[in-house]
C-alpha positions in Angstrom: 19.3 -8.6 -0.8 17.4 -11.7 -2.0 17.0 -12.5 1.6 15.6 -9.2 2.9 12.7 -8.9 -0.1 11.7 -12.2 1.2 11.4 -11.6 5.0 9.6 -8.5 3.9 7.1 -10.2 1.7 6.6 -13.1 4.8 5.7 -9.8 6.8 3.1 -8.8 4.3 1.5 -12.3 3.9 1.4 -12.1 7.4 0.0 -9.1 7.9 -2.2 -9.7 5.3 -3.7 -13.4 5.6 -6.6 -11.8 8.2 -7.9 -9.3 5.5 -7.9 -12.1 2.6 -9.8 -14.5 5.0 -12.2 -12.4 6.2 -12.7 -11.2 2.5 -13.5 -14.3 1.4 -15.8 -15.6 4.1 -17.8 -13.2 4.3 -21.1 -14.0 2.4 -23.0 -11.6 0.1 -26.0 -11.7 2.0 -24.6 -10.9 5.4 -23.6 -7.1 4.0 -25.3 -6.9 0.7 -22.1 -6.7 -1.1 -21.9 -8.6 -4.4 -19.3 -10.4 -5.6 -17.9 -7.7 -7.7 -17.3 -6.0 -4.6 -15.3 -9.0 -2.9 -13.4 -8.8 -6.2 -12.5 -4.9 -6.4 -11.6 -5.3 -2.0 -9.1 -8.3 -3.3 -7.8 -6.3 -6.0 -6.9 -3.3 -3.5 -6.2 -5.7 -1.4 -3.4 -6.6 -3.9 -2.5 -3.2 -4.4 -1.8 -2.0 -1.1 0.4 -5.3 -0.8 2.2 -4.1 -3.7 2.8 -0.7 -2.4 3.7 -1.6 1.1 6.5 -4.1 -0.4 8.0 -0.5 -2.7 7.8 1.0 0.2 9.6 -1.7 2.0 11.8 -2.2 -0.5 13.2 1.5 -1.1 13.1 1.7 3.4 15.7 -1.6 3.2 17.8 -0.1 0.1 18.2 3.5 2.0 19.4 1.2 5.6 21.7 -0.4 3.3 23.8 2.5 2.5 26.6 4.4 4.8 25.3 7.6 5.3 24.9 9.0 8.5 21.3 9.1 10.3 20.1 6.7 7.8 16.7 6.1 10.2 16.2 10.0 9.4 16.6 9.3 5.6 13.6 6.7 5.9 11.5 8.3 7.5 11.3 11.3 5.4 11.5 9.5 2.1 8.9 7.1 2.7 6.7 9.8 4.5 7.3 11.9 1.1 6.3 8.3 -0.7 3.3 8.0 1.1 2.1 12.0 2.0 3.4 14.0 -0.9 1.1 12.6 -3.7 -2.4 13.1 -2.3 -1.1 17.0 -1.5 0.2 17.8 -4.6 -3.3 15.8 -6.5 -5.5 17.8 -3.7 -3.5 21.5 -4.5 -3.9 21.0 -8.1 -7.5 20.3 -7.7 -8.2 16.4 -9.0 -10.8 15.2 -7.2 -10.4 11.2 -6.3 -14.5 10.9 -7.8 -13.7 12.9 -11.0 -10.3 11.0 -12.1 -9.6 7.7 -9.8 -6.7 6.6 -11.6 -4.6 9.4 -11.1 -5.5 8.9 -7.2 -4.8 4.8 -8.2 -1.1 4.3 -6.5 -2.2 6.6 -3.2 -3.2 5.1 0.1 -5.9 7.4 0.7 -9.2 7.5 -0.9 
């Protein structure tokens, strides 16, 4: 298992390394963006790495077990995961402007 969190989190540095770089090279003056700003896109940054590696996680523990059509079990569990948040926050009415941190462990603004 230790194994398989690795490989997953050499993915994510992957995947991430061209965000992080282009973060930090970028200068203040070439967007107007501030340096709080390069700090809050680091810190989601951070957080979407987080989130894709529970997701990754929890997609590697349900292929591990020995139930039948265990691709199907993945795909709907992480789509839940990922989907079933934002439309039960957007049906009950919270608004991602008026209450950010319940919207914080969502992938969609």
């Amino acid at each position: 298992m230790r194994f398989i969190l690795m490989a997953i989190a050499i993915n994510l540095i992957i995947a991430t390394i061209h965000w992080l770089i282009w973060i930090s090279l970028t200068s203040a003056s070439m967007f107007g963006v501030p340096i709080l700003d390069k700090m809050k896109a680091l810190l989601a940054v951070a957080l979407s790495i987080s989130l894709m590696m529970i997701y990754a996680t929890l997609a590697q523990l349900i292929l591990l077990l020995k139930t039948p059509k265990r691709s199907f079990w993945v795909i709907s569990t992480i789509g839940t995961a990922i989907f079933l948040p934002p439309i039960i926050l957007e049906f009950l009415g919270v608004s991602s402007w008026k209450n950010p941190n319940l919207w914080i462990f969502s992938t969609f603004p």
